[in-house]
C-alpha positions as CSV (number, residue, x, y, z in Angstrom):
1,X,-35.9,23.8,103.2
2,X,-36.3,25.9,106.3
3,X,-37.9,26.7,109.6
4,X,-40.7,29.2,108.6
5,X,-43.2,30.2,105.9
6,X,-40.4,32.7,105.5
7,X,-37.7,30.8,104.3
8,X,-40.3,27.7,102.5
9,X,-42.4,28.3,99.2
10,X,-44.4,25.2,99.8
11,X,-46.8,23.5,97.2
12,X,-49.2,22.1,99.2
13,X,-49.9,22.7,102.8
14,X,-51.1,20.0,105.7
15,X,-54.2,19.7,106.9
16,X,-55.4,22.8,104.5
17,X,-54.4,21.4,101.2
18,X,-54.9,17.5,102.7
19,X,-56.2,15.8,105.4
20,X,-53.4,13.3,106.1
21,X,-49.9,13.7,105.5
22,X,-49.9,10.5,103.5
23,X,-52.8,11.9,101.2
24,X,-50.3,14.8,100.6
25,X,-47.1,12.5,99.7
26,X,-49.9,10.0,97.7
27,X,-50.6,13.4,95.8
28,X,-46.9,14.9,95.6
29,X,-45.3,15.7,92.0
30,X,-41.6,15.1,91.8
31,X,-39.7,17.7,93.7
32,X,-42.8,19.3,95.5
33,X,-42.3,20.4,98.4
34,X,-44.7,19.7,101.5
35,X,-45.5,21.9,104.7
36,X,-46.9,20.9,107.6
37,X,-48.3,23.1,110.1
38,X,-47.4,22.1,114.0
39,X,-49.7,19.6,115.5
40,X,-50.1,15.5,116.2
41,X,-50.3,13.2,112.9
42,X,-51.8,10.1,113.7
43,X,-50.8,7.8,111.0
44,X,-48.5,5.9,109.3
45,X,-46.5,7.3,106.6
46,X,-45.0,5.5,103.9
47,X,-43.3,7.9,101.1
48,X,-43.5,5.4,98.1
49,X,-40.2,6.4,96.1
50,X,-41.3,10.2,95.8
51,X,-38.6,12.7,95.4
52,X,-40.1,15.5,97.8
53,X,-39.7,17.4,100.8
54,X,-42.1,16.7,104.0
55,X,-41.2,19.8,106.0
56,X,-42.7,20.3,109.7
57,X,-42.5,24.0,109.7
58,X,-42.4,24.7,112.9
59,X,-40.2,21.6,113.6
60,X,-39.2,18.8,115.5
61,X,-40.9,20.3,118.9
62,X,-44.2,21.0,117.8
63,X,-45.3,18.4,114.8
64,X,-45.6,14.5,115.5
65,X,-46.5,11.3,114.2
66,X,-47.9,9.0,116.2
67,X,-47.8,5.5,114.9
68,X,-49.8,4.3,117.5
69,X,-48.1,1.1,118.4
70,X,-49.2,-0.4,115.2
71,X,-46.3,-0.4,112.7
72,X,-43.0,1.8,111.6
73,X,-44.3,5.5,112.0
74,X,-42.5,6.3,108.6
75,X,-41.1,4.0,105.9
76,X,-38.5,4.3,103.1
77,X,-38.3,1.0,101.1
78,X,-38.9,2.3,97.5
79,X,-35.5,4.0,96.6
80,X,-36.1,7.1,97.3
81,X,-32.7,9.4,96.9
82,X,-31.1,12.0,99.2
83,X,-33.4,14.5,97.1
84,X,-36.6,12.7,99.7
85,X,-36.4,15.0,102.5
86,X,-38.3,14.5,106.0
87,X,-37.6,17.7,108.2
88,X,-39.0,18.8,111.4
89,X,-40.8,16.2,112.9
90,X,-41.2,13.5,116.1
91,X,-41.5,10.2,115.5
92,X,-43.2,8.4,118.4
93,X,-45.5,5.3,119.4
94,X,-44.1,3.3,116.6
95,X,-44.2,-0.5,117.2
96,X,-42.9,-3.3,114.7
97,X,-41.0,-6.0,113.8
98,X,-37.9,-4.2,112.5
99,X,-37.4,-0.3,113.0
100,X,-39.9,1.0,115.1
101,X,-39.8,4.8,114.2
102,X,-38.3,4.7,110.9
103,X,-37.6,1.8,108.6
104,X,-35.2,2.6,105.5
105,X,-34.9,-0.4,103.2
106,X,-32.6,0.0,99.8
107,X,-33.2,3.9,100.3
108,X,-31.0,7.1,100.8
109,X,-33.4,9.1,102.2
110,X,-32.5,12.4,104.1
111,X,-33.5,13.2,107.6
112,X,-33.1,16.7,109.1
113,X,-34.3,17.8,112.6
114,X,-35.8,14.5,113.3
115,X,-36.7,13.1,117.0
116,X,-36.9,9.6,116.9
117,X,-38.3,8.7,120.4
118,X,-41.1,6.4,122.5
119,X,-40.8,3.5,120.1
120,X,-39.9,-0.2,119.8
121,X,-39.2,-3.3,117.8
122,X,-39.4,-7.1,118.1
123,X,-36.4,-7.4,116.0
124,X,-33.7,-4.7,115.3
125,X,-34.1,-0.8,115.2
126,X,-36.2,0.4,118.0
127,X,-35.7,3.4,116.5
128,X,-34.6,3.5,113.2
129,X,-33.5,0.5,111.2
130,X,-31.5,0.7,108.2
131,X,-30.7,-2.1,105.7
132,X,-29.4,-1.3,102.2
133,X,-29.3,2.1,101.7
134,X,-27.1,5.4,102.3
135,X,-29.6,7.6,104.4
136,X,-28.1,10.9,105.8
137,X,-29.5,11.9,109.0
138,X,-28.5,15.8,110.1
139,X,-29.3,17.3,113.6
140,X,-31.3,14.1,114.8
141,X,-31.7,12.9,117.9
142,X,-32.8,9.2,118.8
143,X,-34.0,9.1,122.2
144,X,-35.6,6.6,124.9
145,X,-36.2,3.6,122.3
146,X,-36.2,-0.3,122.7
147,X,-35.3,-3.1,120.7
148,X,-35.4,-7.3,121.8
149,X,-32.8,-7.8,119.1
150,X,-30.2,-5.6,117.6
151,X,-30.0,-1.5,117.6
152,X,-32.3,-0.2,120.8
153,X,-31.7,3.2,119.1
154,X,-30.2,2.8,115.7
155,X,-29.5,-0.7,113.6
156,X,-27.9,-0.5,110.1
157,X,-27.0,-3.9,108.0
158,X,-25.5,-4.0,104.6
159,X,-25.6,-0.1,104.5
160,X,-23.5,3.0,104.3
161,X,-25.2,5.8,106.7
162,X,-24.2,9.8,106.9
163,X,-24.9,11.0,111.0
164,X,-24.2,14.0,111.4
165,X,-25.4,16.6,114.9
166,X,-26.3,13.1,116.1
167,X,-27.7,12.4,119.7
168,X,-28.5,7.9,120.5
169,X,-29.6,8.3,123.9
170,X,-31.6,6.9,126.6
171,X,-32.2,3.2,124.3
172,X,-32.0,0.3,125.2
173,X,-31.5,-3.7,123.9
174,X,-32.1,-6.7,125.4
175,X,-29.0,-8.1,123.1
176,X,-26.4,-5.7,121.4
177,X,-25.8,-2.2,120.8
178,X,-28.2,0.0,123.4
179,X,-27.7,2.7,121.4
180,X,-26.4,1.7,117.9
181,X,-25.8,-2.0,116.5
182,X,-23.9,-1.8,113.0
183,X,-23.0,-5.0,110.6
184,X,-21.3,-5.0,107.3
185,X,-21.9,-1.4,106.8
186,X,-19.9,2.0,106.8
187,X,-20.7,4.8,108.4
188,X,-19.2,8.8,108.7
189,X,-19.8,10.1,112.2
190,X,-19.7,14.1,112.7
191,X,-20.6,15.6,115.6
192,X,-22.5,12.6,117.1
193,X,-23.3,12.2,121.0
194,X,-24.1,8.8,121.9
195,X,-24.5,8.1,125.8
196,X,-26.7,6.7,128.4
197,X,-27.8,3.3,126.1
198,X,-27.7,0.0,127.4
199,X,-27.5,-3.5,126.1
200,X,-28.5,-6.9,127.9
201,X,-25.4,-8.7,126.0
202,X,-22.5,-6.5,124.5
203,X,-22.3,-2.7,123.4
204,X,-24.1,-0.5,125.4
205,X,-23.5,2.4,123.3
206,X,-21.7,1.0,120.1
């Protein structure tokens, strides 16, 4: 993975090879490796267990999905393995239940220069919401996110996460952990940066 067509030998390239991002995962083989040229995504994305790369090219800054208040913008809750790679994009406008921006169920998924930012949840995980899984997430920022429940930022249950080049800022939860509510789970923090969260209740950052 990298941060131009320099660095990337892609296999299929959004929108030329596919007009949706998820029409490109749908048609992924095992280990391809998916570029995506800077620009808004409208959609929800669910990756359905493939082992592949989703790479933003031009990264975080300049490629988004929108998830347009209807639903997580991405899901992992088909086991996909550290090997399923989502680099260089902003999550925003997600709205759900349970993890707003990203929802990782009994997967290990790896993020990398991911901006998690602008969504909510009912429930836990305003922005990302974790729950039986071992996801790494490297050089990610979760920003300006709300949750009614648990986790205005970042809410992990049952899990075992990897954060590391971490920034939780800016969320906010109308009950515990503004920036990031963990429950029988384990976590390695390197390099992570959380300030500026608040909670209604208990653990404004933590």
């Amino acid at each position: 993975a990298g941060d131009d067509d320099d660095t990337v030998v892609c296999d299929a390239r959004i929108p030329q090879d596919a007009a949706t991002l998820q029409a490109a995962v749908d048609a992924a083989a095992f280990g391809d490796v998916l570029c995506t040229e800077a620009g808004a995504y409208p959609e929800h994305l669910d990756f359905g267990g493939k082992v592949m790369q989703l790479i933003g090219l031009d990264g975080s800054a300049a490629t988004f999905i929108n998830g347009s208040q209807t639903g997580p913008v991405v899901t992992f809750d088909s086991g996909e393995s550290t090997s399923t790679v989502l680099q260089g994009f902003t999550l925003t406008g997600g709205f759900a239940t349970t993890g707003g921006g990203g929802m990782i169920d009994g997967a290990s998924p790896t993020l990398v220069d991911v901006v998690v930012t602008g969504c909510a949840a009912h429930n836990t995980g305003g922005g990302i919401h974790v729950t039986s899984g071992n996801p790494t997430l490297d050089h990610v920022a979760i920003r300006g996110n709300t949750a009614d429940g648990e986790g205005g930022g970042l809410y992990v249950s049952g899990a075992s996460v990897t954060l590391t080049n971490v920034v939780v800022s800016d969320n906010l939860v109308m009950s515990y952990g503004g920036g990031i509510a963990m429950q029988s789970s384990s976590a390695v923090l390197d390099h992570v940066l959380v300030a500026g969260n608040q909670a209604q209740r208990a653990g404004g950052g933590l």
